[in-house]
KOLMIVEX-77793 format. One record per residue: residue in three letters; x, y, z of N, C-alpha, C in turn; residue number from 1. Coordinates in nm, 3 decimals, always signed. Atoms other than C-alpha are relative to their C-alpha. Example, Ala and Ser with C-alpha at 12.3 -4.5 7.8 and 13.67 -1.06 7.14 Angstrom:
<atoms>
  resn      n.x      n.y      n.z     ca.x     ca.y     ca.z      c.x      c.y      c.z  resi
   ala   +0.089   -0.119   +0.000   +1.230   -0.450   +0.780   +0.090   +0.120   +0.000     1
   ser   -0.082   -0.119   -0.006   +1.367   -0.106   +0.714   -0.077   +0.109   +0.073     2
</atoms>
This chain:
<atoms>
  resn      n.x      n.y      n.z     ca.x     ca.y     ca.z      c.x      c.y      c.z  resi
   unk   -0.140   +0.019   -0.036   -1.233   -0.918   -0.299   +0.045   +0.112   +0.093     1
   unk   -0.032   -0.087   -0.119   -1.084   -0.761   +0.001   +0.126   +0.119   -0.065     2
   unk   -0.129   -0.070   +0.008   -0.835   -0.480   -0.035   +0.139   -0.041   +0.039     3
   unk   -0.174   +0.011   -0.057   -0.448   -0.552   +0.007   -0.007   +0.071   +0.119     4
   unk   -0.043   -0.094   -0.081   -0.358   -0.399   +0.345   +0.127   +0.006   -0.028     5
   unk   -0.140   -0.051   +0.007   -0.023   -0.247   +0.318   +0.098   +0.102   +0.073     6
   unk   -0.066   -0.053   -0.119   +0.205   -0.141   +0.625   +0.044   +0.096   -0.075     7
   unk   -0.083   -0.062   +0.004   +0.370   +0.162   +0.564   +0.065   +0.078   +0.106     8
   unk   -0.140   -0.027   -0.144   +0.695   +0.186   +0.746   +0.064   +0.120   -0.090     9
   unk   -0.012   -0.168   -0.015   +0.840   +0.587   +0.768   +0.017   +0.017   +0.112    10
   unk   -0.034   -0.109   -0.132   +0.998   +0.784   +0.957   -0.094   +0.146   +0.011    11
   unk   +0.090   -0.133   +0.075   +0.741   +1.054   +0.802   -0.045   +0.078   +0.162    12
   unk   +0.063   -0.041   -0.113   +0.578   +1.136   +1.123   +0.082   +0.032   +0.089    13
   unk   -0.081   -0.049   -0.127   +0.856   +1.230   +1.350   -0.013   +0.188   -0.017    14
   unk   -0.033   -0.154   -0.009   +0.926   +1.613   +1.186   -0.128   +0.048   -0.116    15
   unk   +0.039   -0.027   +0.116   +0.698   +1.807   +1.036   -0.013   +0.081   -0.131    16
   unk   -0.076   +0.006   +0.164   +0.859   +1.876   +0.715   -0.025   -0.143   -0.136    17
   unk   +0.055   +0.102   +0.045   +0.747   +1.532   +0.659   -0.145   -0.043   +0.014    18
   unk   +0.140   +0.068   -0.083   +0.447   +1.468   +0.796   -0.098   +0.032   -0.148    19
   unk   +0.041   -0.036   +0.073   +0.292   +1.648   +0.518   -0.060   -0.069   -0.117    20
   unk   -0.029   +0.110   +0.065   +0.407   +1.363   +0.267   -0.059   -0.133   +0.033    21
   unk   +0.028   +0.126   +0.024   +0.282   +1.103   +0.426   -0.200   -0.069   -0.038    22
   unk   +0.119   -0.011   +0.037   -0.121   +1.182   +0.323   +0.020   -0.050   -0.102    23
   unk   -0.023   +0.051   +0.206   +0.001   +1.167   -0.062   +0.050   -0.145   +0.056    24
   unk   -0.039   +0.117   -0.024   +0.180   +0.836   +0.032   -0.133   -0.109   +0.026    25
   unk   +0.139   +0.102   -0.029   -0.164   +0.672   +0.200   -0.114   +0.031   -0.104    26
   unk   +0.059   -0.040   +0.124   -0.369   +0.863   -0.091   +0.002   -0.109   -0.146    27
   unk   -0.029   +0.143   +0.128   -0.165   +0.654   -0.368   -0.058   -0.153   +0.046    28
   unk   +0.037   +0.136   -0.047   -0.213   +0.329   -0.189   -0.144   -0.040   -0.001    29
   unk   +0.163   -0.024   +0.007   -0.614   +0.442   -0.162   -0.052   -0.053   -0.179    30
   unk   +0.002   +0.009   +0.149   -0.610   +0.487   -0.529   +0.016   -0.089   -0.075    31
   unk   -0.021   +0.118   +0.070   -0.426   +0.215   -0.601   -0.097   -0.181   +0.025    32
   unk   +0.092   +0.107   -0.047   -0.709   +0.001   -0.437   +0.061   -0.075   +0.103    33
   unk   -0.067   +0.046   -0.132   -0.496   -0.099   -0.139   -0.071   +0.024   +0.143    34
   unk   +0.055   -0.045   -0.155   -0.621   -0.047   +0.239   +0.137   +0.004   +0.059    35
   unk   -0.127   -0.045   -0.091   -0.287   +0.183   +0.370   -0.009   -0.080   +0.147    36
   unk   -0.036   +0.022   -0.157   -0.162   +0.082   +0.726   +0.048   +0.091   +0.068    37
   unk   -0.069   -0.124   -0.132   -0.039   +0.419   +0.928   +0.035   -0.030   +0.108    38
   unk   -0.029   +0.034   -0.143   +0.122   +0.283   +1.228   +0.033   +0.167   +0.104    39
   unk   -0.023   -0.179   -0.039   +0.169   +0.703   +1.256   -0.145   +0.044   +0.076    40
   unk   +0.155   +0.013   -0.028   -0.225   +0.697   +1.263   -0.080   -0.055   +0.099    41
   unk   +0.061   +0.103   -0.108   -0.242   +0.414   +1.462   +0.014   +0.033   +0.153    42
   unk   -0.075   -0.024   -0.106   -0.052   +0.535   +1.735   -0.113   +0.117   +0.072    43
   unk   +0.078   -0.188   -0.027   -0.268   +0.900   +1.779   -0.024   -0.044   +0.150    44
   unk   +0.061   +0.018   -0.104   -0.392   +0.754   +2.090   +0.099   +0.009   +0.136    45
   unk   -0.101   +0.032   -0.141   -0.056   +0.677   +2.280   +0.090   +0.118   -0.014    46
   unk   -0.035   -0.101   +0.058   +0.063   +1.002   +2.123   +0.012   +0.111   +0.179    47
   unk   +0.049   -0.091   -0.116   -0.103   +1.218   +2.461   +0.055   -0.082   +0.099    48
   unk   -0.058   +0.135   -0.105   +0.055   +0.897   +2.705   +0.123   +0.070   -0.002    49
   unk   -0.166   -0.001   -0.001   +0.405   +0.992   +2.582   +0.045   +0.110   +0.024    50
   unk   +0.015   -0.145   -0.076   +0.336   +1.364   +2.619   +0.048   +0.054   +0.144    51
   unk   +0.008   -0.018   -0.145   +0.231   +1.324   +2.968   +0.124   -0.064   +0.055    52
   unk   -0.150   +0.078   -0.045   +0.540   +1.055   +3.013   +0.128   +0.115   +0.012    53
   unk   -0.117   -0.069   +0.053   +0.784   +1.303   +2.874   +0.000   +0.115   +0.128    54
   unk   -0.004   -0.113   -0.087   +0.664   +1.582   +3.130   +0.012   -0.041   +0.161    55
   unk   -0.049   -0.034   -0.152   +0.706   +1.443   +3.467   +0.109   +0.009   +0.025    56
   unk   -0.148   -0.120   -0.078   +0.967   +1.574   +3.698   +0.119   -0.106   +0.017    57
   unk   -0.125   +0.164   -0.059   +1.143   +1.240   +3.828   +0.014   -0.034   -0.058    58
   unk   +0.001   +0.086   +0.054   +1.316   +1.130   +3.614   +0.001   -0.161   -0.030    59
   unk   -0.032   +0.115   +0.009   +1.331   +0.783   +3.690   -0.160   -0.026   -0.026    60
   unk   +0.133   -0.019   +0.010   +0.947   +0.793   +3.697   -0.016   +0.001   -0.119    61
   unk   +0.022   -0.074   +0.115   +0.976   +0.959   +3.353   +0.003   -0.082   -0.099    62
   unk   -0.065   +0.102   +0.080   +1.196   +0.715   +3.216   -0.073   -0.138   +0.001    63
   unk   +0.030   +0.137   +0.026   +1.004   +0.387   +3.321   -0.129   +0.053   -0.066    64
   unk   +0.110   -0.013   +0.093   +0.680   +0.558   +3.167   +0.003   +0.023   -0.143    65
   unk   -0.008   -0.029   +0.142   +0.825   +0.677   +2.855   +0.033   -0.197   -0.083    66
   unk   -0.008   +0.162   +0.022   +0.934   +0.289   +2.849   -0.110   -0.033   -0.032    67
   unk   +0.162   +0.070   +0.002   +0.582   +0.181   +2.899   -0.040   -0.001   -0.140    68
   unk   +0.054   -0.021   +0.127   +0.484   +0.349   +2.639   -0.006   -0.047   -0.134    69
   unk   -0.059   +0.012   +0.100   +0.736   +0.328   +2.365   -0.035   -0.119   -0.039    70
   unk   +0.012   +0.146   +0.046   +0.698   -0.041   +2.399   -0.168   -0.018   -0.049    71
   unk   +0.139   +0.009   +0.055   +0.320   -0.031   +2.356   -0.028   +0.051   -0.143    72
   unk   +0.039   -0.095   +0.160   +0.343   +0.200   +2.009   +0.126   -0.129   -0.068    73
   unk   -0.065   +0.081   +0.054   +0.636   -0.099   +1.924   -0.078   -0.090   -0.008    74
   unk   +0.061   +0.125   -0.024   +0.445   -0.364   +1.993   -0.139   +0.022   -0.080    75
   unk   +0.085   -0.028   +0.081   +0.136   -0.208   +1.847   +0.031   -0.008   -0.178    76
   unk   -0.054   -0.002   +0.147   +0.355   -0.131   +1.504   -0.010   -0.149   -0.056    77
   unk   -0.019   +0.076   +0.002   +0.447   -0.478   +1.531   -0.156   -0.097   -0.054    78
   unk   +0.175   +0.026   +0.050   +0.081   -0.607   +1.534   -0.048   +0.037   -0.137    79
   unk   -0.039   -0.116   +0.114   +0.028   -0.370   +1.245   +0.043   -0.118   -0.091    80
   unk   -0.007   +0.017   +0.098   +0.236   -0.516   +1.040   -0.026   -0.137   -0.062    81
   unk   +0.099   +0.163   +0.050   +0.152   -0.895   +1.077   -0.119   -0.013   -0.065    82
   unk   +0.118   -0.044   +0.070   -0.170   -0.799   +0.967   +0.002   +0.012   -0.117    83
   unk   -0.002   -0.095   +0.148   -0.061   -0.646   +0.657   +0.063   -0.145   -0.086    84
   unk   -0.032   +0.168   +0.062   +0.007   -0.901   +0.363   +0.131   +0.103   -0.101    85
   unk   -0.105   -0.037   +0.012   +0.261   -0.601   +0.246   +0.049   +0.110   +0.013    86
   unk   -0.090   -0.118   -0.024   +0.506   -0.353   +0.323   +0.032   +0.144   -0.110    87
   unk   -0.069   -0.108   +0.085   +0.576   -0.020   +0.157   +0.103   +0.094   +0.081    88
   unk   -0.081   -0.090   -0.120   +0.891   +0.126   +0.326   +0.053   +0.145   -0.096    89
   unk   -0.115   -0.099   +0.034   +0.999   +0.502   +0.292   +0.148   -0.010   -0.020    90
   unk   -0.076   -0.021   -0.015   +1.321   +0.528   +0.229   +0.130   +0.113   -0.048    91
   unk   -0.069   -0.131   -0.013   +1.455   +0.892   +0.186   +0.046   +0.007   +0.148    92
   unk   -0.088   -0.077   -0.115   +1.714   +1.066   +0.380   +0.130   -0.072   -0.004    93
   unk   -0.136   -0.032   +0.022   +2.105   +1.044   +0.399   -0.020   -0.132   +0.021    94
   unk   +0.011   +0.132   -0.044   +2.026   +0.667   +0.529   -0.169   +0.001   +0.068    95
   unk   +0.181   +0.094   +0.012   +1.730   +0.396   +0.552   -0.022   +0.058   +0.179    96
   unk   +0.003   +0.005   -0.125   +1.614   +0.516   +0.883   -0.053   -0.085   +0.103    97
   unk   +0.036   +0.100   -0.051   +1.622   +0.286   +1.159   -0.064   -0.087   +0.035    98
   unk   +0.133   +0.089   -0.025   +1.289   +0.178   +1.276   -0.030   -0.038   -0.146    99
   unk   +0.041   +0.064   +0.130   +1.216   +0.163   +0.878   +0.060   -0.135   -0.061   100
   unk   -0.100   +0.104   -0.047   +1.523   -0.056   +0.881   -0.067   -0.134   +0.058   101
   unk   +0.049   +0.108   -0.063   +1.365   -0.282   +1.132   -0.081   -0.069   -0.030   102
   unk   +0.114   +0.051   +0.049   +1.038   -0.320   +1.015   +0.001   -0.097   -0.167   103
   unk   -0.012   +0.088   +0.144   +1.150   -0.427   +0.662   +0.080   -0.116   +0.057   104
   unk   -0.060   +0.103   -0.027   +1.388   -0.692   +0.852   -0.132   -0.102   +0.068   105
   unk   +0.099   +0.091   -0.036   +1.068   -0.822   +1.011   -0.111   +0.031   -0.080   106
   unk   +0.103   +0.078   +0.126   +0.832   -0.822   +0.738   +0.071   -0.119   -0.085   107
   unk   -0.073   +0.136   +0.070   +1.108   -1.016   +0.562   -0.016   -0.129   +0.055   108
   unk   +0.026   +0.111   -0.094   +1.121   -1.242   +0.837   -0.138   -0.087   +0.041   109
   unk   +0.145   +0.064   -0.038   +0.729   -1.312   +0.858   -0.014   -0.025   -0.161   110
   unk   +0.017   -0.023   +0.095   +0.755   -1.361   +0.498   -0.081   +0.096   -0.107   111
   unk   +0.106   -0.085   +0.034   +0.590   -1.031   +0.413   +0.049   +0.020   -0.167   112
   unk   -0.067   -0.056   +0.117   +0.645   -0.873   +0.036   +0.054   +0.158   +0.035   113
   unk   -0.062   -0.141   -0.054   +0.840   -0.540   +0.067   +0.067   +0.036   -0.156   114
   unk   +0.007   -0.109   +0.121   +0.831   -0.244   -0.208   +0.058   +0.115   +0.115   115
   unk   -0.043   -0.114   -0.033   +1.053   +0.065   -0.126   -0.008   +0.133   -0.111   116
   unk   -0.004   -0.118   +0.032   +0.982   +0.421   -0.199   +0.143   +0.104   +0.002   117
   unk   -0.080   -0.113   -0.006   +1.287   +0.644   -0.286   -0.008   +0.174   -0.127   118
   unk   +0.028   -0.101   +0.084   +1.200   +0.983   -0.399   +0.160   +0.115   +0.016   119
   unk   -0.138   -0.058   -0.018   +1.561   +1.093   -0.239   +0.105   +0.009   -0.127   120
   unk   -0.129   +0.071   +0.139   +1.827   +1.129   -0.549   +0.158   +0.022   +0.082   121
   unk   -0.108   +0.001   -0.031   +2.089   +1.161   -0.303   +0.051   -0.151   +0.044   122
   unk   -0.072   +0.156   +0.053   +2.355   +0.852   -0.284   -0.021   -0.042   +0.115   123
   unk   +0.038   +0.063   -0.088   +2.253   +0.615   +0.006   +0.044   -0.134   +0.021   124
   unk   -0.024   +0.138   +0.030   +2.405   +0.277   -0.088   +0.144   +0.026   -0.010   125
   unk   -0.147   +0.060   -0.048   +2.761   +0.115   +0.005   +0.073   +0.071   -0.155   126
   unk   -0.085   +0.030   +0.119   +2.848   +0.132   -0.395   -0.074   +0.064   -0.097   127
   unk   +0.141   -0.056   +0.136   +2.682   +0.216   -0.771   -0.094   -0.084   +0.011   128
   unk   +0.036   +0.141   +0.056   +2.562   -0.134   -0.744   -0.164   +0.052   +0.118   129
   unk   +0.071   -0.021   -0.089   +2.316   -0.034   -0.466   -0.036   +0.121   +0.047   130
   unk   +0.030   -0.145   -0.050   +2.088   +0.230   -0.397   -0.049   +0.076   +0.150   131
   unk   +0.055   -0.013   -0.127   +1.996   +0.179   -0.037   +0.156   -0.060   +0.046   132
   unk   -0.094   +0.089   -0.096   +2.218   +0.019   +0.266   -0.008   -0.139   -0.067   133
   unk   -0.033   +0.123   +0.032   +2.328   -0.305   +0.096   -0.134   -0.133   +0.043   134
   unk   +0.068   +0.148   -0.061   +2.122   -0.563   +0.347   -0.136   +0.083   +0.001   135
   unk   +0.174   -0.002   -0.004   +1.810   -0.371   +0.316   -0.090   +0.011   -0.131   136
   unk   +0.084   +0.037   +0.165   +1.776   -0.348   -0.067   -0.021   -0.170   +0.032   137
   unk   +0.011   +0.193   +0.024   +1.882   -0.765   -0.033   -0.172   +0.012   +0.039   138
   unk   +0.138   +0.059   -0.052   +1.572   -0.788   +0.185   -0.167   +0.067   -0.056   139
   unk   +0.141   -0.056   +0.056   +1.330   -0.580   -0.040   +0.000   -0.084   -0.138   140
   unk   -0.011   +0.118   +0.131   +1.454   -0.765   -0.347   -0.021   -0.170   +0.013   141
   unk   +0.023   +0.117   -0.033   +1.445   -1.102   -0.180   -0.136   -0.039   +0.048   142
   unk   +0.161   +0.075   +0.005   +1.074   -1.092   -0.090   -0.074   +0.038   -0.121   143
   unk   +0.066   +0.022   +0.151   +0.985   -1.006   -0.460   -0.017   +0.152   -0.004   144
   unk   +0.043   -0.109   +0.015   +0.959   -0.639   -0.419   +0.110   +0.067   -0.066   145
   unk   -0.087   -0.058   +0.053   +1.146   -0.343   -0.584   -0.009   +0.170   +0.046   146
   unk   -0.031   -0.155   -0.050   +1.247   +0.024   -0.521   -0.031   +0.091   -0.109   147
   unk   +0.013   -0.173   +0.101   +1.081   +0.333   -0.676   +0.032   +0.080   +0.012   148
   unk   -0.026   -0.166   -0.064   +1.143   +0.689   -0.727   -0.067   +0.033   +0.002   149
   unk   +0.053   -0.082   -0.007   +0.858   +0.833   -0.729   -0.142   -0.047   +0.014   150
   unk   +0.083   +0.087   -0.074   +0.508   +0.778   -0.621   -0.129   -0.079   -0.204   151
   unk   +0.051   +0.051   +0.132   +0.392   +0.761   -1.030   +0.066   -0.177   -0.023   152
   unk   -0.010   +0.102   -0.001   +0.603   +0.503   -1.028   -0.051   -0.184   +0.071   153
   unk   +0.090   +0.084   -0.135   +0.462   +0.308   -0.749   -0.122   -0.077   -0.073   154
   unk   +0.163   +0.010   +0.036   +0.140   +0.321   -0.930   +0.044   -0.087   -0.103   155
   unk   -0.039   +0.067   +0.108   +0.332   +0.184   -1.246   -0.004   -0.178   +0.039   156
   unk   -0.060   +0.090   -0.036   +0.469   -0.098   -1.047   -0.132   -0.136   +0.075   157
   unk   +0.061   +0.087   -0.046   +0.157   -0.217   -0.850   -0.126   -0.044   -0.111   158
   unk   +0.047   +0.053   +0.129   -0.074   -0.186   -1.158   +0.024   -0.065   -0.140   159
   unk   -0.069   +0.173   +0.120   +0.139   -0.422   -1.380   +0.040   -0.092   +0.078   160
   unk   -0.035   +0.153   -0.075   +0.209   -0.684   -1.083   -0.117   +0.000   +0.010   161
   unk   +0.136   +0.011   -0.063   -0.123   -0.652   -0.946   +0.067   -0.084   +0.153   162
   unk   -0.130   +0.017   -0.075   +0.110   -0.665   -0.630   -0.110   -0.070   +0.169   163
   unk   +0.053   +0.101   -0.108   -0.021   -0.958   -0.362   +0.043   +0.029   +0.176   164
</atoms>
């Protein structure tokens, strides 16, 4: 039987304060007999592209290459996650951050399953009733998934679904 692949969408990789976190994150998923997805990982390649984009002089030059790019590491993510049969989205920090945002609106949309990670205990949701942005719990709860705190939990959650 093949391993689950399982996108994980994060902002982890932008600062690194995070970056750190997101080893333990693909670690659990290892453990848990999953095959992680790093679109952080995936990217390494267009990583030195966006570098070189970022440093020329003209900007107009600058700007249609950093374009090029961006869209190729989107479009790559994108790929990515069709692939994957499910989602694990970060979601620490004062709010769901955007691209994480996105990606859970289009796994929903390809009918993916979507499980969120919150190890944040600060308040993030419209109300009590909700612990994220309103429409992005809906869309983690509406493809059958649920929100953890912590990554023990995670482990709790996929070894009593045996999570498809």
């Amino acid at each position: 039987m093949r391993a689950m692949k399982v996108f994980i969408a994060s902002p982890l990789g932008f600062a690194e304060s995070t970056r750190l976190f997101l080893p333990r994150v693909r670690g659990k998923l290892l453990e848990l007999g999953c095959e992680p997805v790093d679109p952080w990982a995936s990217s390494a390649d267009l990583e030195e592209e966006l570098r070189k984009a970022a440093s020329l002089a003209d900007w107009q030059i600058r700007a249609r290459e950093l374009h090029r790019v961006s869209m190729r590491i989107a479009g790559r993510n994108a790929s990515l996650l069709r692939s994957c049969g499910r989602v694990l989205a970060v979601l620490d920090g004062p709010d769901v951050d955007s691209g994480t945002a996105s990606e859970i609106g289009y796994a929903f949309g390809l009918g993916k399953g979507i499980d969120g990670y919150r190890g944040d205990f600060r308040r993030a949701g419209e109300n009590d009733g909700v612990t994220i942005n309103l429409q992005v719990q809906y869309w983690i709860e509406q493809s059958g998934g649920r929100i953890v705190h912590s990554l023990d939990e995670l482990e709790s959650l996929y070894r009593s679904d045996k999570r498809e």
